[in-house]
N, C-alpha and C positions, 0 to 999 in steps of 0.2 A: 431468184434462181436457186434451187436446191442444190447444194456441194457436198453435202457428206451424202455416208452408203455406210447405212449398218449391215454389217455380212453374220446372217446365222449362222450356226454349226450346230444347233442342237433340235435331237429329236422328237423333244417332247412341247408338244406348237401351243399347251397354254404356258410353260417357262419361258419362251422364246419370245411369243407376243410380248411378257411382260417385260426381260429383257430390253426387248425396241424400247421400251415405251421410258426404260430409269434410261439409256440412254441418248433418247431423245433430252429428255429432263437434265441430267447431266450433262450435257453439252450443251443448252443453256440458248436451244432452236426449237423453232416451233413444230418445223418438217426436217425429216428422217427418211430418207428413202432405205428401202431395205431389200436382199438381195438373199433366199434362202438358199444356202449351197446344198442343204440335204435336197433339193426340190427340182434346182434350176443349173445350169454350167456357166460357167465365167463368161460372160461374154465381154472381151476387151474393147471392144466396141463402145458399148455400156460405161465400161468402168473408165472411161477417156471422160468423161463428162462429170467426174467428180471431181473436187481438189483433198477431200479426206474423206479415210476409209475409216471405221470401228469396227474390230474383228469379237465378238463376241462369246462366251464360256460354249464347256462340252461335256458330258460326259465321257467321250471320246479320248483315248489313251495313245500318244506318238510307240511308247514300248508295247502295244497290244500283238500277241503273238499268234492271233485271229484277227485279221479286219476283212470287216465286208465288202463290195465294191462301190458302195457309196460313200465308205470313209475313207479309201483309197482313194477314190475320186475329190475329194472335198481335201485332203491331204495336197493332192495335184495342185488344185486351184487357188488353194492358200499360196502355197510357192509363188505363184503367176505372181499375184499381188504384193508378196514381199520383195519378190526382183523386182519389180517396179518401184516400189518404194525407195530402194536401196539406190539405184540411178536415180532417185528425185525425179521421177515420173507424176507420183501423185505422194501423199503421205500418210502413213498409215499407222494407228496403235491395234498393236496385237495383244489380246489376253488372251488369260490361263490356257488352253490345253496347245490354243494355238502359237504360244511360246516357242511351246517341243518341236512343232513344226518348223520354225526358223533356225531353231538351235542345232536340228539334226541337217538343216538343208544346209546349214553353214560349215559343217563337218564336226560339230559339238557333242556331248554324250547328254541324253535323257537316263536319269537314272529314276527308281524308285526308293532312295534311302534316305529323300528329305521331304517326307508329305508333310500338309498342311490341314488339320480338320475345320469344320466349321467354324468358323468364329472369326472378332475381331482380334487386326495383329499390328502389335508399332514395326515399323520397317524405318530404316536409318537411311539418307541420300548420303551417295559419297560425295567425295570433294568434287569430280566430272557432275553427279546429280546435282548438284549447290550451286554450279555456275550452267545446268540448261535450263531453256526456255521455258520448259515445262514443269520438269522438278525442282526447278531452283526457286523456286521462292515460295514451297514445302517445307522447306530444309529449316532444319537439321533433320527433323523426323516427321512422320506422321500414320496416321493408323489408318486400316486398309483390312478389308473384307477377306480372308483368304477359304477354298476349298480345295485340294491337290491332292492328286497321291502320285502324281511321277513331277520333275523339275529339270532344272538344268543341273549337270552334275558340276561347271563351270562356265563361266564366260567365255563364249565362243571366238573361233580368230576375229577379228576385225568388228569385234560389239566395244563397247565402253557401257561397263557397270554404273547404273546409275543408282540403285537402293538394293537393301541389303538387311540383312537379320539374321542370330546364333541358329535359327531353326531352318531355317532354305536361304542360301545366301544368295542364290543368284533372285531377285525379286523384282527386278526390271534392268532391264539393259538398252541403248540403242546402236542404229546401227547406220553410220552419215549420218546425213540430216534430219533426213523422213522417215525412219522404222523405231518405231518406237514398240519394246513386250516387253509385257507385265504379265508374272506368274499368280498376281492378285486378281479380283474383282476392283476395277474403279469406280463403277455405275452403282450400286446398289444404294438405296439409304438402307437403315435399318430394316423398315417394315420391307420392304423391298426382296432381301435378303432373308429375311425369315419368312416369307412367304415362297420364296424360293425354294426351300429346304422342302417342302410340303410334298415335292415332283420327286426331289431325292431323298425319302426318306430312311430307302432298303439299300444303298447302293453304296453305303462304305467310305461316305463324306463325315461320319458320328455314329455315334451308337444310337440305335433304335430306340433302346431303353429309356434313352435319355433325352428324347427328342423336345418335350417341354420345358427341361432344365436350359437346354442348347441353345431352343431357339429362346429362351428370358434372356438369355446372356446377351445375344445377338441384338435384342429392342430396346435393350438398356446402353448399349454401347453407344459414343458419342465417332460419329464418322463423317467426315463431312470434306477430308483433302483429295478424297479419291475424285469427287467429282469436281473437284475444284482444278486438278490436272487434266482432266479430259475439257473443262470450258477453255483451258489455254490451249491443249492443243488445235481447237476447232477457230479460236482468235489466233493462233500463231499462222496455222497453214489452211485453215478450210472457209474463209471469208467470205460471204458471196459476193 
């Protein structure tokens, strides 16, 4: 029986295929069902028959002072799924853009004064990350994929910090049990992530210029706890 549901967010469908497929890999399952929200509507229906969710990267901006009515729409739906989470409905890790979306649903502020470019980053667990399920036995630190230009400006009401860094401090938080966001990439390997870059090359995740110095950095980097916390979350809550 399949229990997880990778949910896309992103528009560009050779990034996204690849996406599914590190977090297939990364969660440490052979089948990944997938759910594109630029495509398809929530159906709650559907999403009863999972035990965990993987919300996946965007280019997609919570601060964007233009959105279209599909990313107003996909904004909507993301919510669905984090109330549920949050009642222990089903369980759910949220990354990068979809962070902002929890952050602001919670009454938090999305700012743009602590972006992240391309590359690999050590992120530090707090003492609440040291003792959960998931982050806790990463800890003290570990290194994690990041691409961002908007964050959370703090820890929203009722989240507990769980990693952390001088450059974006808020870098994962949860919220109860089941909602778990991270302002990083967890899925990626290396090659993964530099292959990534390839879809954003123009879009202000690095400099153009320097696009093969960027992505050397990126293949040489040793990364290996991001996936190592998404294989527990999927042993913790999405067992089949």
């Amino acid at each position: 029986m399949v229990s997880l549901l990778y949910v896309c967010v992103r528009p560009e469908l050779g990034a996204a295929d690849a996406e599914h497929a590190s977090f297939r890999r990364a969660l440490g399952v052979d089948v990944v069902d997938r759910l594109d929200l630029l495509t398809e509507r929530l159906d709650p229906a559907r999403l009863a028959r999972y035990a965990g969710v993987v919300v996946g990267g965007s280019p997609f901006n919570v601060s964007d002072a233009h959105k279209s009515p599909v990313q107003l729409r996909v904004e909507a739906d993301l919510e669905q799924i984090a109330r549920r989470a949050i009642a222990s409905e089903i369980a759910a890790f949220f990354t990068c853009f979809s962070i902002g979306v929890v952050t602001r649903m919670l009454g938090g502020e999305v700012t743009s004064d602590t972006p992240e470019s391309a590359s690999a980053t050590v992120i530090e667990t707090t003492e609440a990350g040291a003792a959960d399920p998931v982050f806790g036995p990463s800890a003290p630190a570990l290194t994690v994929f990041t691409a961002h230009k908007e964050s959370a400006a703090a820890v929203p009401e009722g989240a507990v910090l769980l990693a952390t860094n001088d450059t974006c401090p808020v870098q994962a938080y949860r919220v109860g049990t089941h909602l778990y966001t991270a302002q990083f990439h967890p899925e990626p390997t290396p090659r993964d992530f530099a292959d990534r870059m390839t879809f954003y090359r123009t879009t202000g995740y690095f400099d153009p210029d320097e696009f093969d110095l960027v992505q050397g950095q990126v293949l040489s980097a040793s990364v290996t706890e991001g996936a190592a916390l998404l294989r527990r979350f999927a042993q913790t809550f999405a067992a089949a």
